[in-house]
PyMOL commands that place a pseudoatom at each C-alpha (Angstrom):
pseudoatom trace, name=CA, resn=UNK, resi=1, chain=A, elem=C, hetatm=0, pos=[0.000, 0.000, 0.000]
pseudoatom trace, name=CA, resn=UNK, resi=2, chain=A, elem=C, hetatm=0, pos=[1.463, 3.438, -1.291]
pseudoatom trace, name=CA, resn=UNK, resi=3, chain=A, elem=C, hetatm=0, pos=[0.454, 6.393, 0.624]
pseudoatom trace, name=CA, resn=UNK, resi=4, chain=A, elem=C, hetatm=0, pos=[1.688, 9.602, -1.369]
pseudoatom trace, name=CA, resn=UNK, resi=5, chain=A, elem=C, hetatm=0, pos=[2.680, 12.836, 0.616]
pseudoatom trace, name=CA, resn=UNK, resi=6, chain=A, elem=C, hetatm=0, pos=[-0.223, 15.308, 0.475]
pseudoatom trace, name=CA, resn=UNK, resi=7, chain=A, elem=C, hetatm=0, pos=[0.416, 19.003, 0.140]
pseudoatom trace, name=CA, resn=UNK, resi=8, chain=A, elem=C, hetatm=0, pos=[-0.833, 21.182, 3.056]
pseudoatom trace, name=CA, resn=UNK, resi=9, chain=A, elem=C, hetatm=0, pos=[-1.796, 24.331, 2.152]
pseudoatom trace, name=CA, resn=UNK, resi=10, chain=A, elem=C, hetatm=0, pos=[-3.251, 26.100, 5.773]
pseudoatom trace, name=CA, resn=UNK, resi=11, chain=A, elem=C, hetatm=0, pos=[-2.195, 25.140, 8.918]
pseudoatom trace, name=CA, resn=UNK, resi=12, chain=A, elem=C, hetatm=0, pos=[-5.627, 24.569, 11.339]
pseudoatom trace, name=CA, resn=UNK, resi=13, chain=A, elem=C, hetatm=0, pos=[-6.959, 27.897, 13.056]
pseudoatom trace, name=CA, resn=UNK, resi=14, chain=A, elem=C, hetatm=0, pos=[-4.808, 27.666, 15.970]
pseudoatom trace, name=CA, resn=UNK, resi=15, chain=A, elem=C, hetatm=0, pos=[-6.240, 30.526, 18.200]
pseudoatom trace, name=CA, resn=UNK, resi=16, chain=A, elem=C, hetatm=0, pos=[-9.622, 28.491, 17.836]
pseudoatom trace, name=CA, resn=UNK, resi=17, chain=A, elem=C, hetatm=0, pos=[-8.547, 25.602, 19.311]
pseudoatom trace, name=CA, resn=UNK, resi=18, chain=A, elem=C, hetatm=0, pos=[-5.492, 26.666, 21.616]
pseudoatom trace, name=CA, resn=UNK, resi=19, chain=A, elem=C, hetatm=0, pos=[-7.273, 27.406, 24.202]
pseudoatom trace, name=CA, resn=UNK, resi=20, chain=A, elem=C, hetatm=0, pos=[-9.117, 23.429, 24.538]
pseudoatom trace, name=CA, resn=UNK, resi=21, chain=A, elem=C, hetatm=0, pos=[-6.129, 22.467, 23.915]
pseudoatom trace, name=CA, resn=UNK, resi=22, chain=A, elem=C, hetatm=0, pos=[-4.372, 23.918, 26.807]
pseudoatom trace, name=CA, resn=UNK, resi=23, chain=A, elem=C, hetatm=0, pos=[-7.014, 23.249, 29.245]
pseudoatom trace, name=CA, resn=UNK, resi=24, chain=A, elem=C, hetatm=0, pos=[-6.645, 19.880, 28.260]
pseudoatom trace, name=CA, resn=UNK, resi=25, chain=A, elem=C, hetatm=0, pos=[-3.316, 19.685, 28.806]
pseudoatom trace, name=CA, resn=UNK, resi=26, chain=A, elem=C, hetatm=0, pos=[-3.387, 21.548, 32.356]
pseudoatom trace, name=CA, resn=UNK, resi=27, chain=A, elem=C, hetatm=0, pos=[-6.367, 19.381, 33.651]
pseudoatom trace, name=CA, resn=UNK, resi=28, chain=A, elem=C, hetatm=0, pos=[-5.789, 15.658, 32.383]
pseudoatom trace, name=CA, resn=UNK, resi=29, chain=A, elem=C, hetatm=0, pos=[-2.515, 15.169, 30.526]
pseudoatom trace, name=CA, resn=UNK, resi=30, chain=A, elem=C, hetatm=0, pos=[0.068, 17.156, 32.730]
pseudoatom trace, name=CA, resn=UNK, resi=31, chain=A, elem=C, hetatm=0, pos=[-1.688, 15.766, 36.171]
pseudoatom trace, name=CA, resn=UNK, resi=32, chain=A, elem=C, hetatm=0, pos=[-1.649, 12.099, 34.655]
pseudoatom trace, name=CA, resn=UNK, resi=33, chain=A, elem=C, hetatm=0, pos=[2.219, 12.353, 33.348]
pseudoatom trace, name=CA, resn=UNK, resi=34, chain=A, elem=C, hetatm=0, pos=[2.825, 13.862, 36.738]
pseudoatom trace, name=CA, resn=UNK, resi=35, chain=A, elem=C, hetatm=0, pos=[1.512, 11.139, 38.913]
pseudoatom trace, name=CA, resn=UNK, resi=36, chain=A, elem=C, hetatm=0, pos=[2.883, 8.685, 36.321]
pseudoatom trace, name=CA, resn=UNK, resi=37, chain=A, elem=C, hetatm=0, pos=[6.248, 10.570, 37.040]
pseudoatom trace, name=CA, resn=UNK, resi=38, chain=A, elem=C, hetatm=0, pos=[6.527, 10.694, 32.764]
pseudoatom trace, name=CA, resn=UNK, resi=39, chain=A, elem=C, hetatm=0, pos=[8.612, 13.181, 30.956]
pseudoatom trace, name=CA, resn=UNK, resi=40, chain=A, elem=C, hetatm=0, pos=[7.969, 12.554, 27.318]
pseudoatom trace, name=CA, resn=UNK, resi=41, chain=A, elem=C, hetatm=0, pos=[4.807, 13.262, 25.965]
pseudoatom trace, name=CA, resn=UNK, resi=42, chain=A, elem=C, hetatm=0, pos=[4.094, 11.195, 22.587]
pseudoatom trace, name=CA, resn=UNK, resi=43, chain=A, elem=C, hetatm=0, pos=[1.268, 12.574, 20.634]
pseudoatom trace, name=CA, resn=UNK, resi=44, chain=A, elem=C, hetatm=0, pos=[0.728, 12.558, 16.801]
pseudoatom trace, name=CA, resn=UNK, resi=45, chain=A, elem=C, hetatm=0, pos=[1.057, 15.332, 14.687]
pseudoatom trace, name=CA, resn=UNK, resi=46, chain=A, elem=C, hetatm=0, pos=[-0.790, 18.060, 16.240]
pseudoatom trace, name=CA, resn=UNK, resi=47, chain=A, elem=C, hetatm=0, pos=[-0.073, 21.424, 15.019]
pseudoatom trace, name=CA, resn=UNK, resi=48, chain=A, elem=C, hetatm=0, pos=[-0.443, 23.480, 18.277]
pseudoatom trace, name=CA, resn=UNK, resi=49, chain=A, elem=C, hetatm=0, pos=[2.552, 21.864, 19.698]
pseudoatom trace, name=CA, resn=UNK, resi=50, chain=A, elem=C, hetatm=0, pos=[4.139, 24.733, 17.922]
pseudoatom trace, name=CA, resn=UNK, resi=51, chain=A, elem=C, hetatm=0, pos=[2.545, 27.206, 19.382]
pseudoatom trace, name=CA, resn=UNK, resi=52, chain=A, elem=C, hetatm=0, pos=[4.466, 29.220, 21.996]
pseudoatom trace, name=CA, resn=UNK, resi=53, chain=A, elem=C, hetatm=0, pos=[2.461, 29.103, 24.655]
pseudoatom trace, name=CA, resn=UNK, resi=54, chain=A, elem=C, hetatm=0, pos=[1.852, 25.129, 24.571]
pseudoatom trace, name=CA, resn=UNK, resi=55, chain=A, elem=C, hetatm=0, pos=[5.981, 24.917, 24.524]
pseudoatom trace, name=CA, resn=UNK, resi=56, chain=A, elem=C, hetatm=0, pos=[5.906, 26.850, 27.241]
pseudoatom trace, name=CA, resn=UNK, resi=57, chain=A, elem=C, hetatm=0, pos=[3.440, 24.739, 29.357]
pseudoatom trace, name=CA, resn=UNK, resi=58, chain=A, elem=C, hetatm=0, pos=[4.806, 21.860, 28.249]
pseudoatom trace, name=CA, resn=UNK, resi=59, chain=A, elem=C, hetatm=0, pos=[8.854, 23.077, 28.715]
pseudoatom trace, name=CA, resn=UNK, resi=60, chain=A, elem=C, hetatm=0, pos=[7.697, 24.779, 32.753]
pseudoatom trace, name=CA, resn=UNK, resi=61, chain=A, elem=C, hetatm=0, pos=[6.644, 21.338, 33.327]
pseudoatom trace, name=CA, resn=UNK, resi=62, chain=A, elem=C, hetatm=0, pos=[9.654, 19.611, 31.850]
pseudoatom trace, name=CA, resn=UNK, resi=63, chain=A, elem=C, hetatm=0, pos=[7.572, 17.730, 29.762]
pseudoatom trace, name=CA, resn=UNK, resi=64, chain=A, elem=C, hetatm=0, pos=[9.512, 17.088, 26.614]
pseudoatom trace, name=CA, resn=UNK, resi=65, chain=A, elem=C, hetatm=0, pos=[7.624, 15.884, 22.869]
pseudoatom trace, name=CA, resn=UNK, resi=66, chain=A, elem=C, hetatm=0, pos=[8.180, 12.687, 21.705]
pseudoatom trace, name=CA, resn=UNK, resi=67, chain=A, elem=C, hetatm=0, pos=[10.350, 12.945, 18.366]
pseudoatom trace, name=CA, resn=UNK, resi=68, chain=A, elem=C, hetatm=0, pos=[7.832, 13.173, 15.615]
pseudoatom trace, name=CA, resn=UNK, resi=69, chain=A, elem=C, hetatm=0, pos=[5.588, 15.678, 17.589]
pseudoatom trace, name=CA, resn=UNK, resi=70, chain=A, elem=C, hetatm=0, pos=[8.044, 18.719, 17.757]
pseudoatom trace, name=CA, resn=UNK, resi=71, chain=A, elem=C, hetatm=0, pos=[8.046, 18.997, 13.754]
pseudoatom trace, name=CA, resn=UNK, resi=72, chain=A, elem=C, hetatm=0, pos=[6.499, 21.300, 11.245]
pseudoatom trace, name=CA, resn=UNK, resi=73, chain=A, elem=C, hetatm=0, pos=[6.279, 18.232, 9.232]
pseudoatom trace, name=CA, resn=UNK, resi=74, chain=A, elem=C, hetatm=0, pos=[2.310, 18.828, 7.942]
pseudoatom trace, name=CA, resn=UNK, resi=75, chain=A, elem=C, hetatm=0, pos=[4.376, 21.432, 5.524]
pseudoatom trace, name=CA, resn=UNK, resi=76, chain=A, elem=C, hetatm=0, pos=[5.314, 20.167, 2.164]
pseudoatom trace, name=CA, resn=UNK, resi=77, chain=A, elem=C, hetatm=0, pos=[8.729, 19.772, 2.094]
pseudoatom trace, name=CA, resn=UNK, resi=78, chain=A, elem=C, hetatm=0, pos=[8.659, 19.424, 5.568]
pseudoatom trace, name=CA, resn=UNK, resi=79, chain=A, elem=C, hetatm=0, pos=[10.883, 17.151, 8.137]
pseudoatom trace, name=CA, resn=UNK, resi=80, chain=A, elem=C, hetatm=0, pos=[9.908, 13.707, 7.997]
pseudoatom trace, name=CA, resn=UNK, resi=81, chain=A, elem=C, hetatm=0, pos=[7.394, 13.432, 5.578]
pseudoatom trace, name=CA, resn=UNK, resi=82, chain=A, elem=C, hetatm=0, pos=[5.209, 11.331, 7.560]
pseudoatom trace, name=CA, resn=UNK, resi=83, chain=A, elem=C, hetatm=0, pos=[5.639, 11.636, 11.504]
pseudoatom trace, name=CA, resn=UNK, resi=84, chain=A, elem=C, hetatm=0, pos=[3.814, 8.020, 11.992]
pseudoatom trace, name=CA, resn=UNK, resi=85, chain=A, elem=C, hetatm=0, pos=[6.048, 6.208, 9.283]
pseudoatom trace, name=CA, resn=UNK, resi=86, chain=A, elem=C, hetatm=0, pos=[9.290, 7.317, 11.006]
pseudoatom trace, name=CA, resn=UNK, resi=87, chain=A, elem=C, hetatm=0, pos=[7.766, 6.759, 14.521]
pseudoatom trace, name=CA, resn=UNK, resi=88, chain=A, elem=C, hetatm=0, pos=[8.528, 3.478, 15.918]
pseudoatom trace, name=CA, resn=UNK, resi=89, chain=A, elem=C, hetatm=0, pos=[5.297, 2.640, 17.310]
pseudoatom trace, name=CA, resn=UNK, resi=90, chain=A, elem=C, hetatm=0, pos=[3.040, 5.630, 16.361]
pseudoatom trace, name=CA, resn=UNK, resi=91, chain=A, elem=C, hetatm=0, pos=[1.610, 3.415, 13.245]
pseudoatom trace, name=CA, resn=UNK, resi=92, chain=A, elem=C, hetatm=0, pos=[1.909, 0.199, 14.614]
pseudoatom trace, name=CA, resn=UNK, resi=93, chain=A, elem=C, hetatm=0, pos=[0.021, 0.357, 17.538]
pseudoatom trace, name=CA, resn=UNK, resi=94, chain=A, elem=C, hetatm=0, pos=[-2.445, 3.402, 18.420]
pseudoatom trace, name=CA, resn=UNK, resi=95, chain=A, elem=C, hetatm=0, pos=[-5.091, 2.649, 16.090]
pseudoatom trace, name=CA, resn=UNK, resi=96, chain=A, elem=C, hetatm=0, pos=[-5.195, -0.705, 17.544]
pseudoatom trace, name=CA, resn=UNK, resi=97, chain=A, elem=C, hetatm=0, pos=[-4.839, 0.864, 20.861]
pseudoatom trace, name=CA, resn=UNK, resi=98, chain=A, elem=C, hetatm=0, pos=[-7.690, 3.247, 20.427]
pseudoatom trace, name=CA, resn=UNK, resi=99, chain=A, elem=C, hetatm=0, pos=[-9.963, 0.372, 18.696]
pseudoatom trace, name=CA, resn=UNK, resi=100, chain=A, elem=C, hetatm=0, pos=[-9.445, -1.724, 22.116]
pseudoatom trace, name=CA, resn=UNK, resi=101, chain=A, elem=C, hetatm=0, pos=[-10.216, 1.075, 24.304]
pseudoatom trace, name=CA, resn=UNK, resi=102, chain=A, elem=C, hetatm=0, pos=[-13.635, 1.503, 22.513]
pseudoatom trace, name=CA, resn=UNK, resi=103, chain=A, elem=C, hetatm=0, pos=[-14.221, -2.233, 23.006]
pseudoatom trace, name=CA, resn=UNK, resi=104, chain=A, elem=C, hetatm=0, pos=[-13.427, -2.000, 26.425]
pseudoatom trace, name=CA, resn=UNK, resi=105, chain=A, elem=C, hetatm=0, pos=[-15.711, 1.018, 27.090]
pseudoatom trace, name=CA, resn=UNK, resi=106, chain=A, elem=C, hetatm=0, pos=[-18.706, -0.335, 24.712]
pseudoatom trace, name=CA, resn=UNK, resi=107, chain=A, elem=C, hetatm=0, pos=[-18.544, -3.987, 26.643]
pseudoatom trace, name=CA, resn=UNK, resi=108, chain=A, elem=C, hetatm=0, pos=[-18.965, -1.726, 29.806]
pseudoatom trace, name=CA, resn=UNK, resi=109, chain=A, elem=C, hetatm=0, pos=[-22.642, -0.713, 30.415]
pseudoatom trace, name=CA, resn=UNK, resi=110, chain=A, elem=C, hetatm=0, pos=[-21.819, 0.832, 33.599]
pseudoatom trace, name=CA, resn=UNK, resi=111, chain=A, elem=C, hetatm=0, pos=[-20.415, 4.327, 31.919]
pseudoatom trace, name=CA, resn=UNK, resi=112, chain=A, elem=C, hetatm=0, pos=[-23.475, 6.962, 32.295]
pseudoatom trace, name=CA, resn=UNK, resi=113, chain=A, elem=C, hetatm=0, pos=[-21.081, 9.935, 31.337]
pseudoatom trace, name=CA, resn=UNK, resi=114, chain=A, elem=C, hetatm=0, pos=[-18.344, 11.199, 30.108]
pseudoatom trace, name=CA, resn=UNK, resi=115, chain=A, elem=C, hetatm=0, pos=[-16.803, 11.776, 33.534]
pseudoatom trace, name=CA, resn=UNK, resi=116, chain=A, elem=C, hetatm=0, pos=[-16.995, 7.919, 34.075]
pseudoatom trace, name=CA, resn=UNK, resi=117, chain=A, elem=C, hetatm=0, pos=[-15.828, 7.352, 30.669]
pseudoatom trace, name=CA, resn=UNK, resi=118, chain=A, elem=C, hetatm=0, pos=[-12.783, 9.442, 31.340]
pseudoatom trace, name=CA, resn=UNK, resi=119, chain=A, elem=C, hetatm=0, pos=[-12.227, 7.639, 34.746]
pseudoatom trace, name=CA, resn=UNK, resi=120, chain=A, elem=C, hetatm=0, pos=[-12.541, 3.988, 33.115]
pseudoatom trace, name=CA, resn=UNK, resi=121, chain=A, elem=C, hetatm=0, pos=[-9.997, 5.277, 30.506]
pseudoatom trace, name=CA, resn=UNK, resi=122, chain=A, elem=C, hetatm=0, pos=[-7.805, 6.235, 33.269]
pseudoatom trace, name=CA, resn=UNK, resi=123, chain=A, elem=C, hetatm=0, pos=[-7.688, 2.537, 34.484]
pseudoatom trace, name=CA, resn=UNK, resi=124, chain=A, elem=C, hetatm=0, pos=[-7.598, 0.418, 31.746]
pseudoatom trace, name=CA, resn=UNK, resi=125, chain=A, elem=C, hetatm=0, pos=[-5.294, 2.165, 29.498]
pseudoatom trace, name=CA, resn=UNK, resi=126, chain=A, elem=C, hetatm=0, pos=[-2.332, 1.466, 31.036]
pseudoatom trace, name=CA, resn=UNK, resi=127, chain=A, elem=C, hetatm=0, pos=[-3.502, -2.381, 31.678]
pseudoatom trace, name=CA, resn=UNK, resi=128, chain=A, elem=C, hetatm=0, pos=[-4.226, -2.268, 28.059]
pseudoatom trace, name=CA, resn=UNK, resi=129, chain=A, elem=C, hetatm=0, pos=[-0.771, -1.019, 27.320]
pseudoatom trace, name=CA, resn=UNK, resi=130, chain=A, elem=C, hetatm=0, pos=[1.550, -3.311, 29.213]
pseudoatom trace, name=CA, resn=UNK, resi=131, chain=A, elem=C, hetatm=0, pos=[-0.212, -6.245, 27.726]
pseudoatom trace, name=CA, resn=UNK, resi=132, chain=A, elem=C, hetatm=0, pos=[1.308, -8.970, 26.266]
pseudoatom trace, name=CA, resn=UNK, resi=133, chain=A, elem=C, hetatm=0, pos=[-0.058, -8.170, 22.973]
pseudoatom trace, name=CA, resn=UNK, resi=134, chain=A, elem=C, hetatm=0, pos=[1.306, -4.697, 22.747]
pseudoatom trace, name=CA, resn=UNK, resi=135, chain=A, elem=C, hetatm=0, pos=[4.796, -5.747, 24.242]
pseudoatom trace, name=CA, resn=UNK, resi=136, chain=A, elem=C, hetatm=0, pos=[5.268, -8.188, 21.443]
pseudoatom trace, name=CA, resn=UNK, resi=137, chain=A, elem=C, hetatm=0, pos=[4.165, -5.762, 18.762]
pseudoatom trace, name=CA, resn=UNK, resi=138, chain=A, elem=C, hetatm=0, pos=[6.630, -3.057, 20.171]
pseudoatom trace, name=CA, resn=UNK, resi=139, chain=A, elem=C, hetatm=0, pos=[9.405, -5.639, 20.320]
pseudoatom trace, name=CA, resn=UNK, resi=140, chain=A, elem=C, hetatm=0, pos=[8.554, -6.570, 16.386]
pseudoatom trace, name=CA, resn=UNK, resi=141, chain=A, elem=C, hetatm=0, pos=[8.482, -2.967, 15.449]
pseudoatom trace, name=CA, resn=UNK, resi=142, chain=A, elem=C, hetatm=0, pos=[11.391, -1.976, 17.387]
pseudoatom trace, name=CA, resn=UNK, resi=143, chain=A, elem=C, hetatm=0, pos=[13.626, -4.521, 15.463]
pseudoatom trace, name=CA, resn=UNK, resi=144, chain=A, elem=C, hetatm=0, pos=[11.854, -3.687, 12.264]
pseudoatom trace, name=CA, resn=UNK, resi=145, chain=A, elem=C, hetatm=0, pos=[12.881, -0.109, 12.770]
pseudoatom trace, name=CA, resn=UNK, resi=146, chain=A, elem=C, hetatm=0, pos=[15.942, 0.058, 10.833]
pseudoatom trace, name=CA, resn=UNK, resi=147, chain=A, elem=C, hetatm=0, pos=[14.415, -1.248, 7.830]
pseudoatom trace, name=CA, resn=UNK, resi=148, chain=A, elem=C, hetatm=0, pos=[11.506, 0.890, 8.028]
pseudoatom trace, name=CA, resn=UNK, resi=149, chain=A, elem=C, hetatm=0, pos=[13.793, 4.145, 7.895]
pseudoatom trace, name=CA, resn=UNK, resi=150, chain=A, elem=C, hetatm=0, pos=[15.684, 2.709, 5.348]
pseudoatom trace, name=CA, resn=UNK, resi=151, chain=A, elem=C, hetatm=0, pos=[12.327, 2.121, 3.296]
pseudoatom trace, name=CA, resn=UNK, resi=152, chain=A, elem=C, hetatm=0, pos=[11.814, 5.887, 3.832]
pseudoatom trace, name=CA, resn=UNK, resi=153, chain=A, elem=C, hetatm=0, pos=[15.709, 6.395, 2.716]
pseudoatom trace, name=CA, resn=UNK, resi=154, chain=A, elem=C, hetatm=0, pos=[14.946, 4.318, -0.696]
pseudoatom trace, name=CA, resn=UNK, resi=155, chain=A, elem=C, hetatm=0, pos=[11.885, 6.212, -1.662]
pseudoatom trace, name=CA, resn=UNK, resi=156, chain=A, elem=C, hetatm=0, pos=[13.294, 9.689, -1.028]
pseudoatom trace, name=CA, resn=UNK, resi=157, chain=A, elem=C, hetatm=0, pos=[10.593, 10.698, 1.121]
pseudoatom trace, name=CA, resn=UNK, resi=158, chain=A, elem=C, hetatm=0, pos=[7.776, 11.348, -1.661]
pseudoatom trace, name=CA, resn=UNK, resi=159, chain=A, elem=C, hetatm=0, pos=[6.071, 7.679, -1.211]
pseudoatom trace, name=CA, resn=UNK, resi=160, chain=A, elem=C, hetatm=0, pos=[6.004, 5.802, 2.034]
pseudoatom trace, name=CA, resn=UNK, resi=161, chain=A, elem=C, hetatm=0, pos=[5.800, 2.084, 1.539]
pseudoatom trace, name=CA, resn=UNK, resi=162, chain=A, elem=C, hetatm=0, pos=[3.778, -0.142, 3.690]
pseudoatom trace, name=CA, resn=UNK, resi=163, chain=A, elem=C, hetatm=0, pos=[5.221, -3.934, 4.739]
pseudoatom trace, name=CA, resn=UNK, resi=164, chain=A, elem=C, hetatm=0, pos=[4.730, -5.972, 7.458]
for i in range(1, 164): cmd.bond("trace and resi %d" % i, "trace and resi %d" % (i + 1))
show_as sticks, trace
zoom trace
């Protein structure tokens, strides 16, 4: 499968959504990486992590991004071409992280609201994570991961190819 690099004209309306952003950070993600004593944040390629004030909030907290995230690379042109092919695990394993989490909520009748929903997400995220299913992927992709960069090398950045 051949995914060719798109051309991005506009970045999104960042003063729109800066501020939901930052609140989310404040409230959930900062207290969570906090109590989890984490220092790398790995996200996907969300533009506002260029905006000053969210490096600020994130750098005051000594939160650093996770390799990928800290790039203008939406741009064409831009460095990598595509965040989630260069990324170890970014597109190996969070859409299959995010499908089980919706499993694990829907199979749950218990949830009334999103508060609840938020709670449960709390728990059995990290259960979900350090499963043996997710190890095993990481340990496949982590070996993998010189000959996915090289892949990237071959095609000159233009065409990412997908192989298992």
């Amino acid at each position: 499968q051949l995914r060719p690099r798109k051309q991005v004209k506009t970045w999104i309306d960042e003063p729109v959504h800066e501020q939901s952003y930052l609140h989310a950070l404040r409230n959930c993600v900062i207290p969570f990486m906090k109590a989890t004593n984490s220092k790398i944040l790995m996200t996907d390629c969300v533009n506002l992590n260029h905006t000053l004030k969210i490096r600020d909030l994130l750098f005051n907290n000594r939160i650093e991004l996770y390799g990928s995230a800290g790039y203008h690379h939406q741009v064409y042109g831009g460095y990598p071409p595509y965040s989630h092919d260069c990324s170890i695990l970014d597109s190996s394993m969070f859409a299959t992280l995010k499908s089980d989490i919706s499993n694990e909520i829907a199979i749950n009748t218990d949830l009334v609201d999103s508060d609840h929903i938020l709670i449960y997400m709390s728990e059995i995220i990290p259960q979900i994570w350090k499963s043996d299913k997710y190890k095993n992927t990481a340990k496949s992709h982590i070996a993998g991961y010189p000959k996915r960069l090289q892949t990237i090398i071959d095609n000159d950045g233009d065409i990412i190819t997908k192989y298992i």
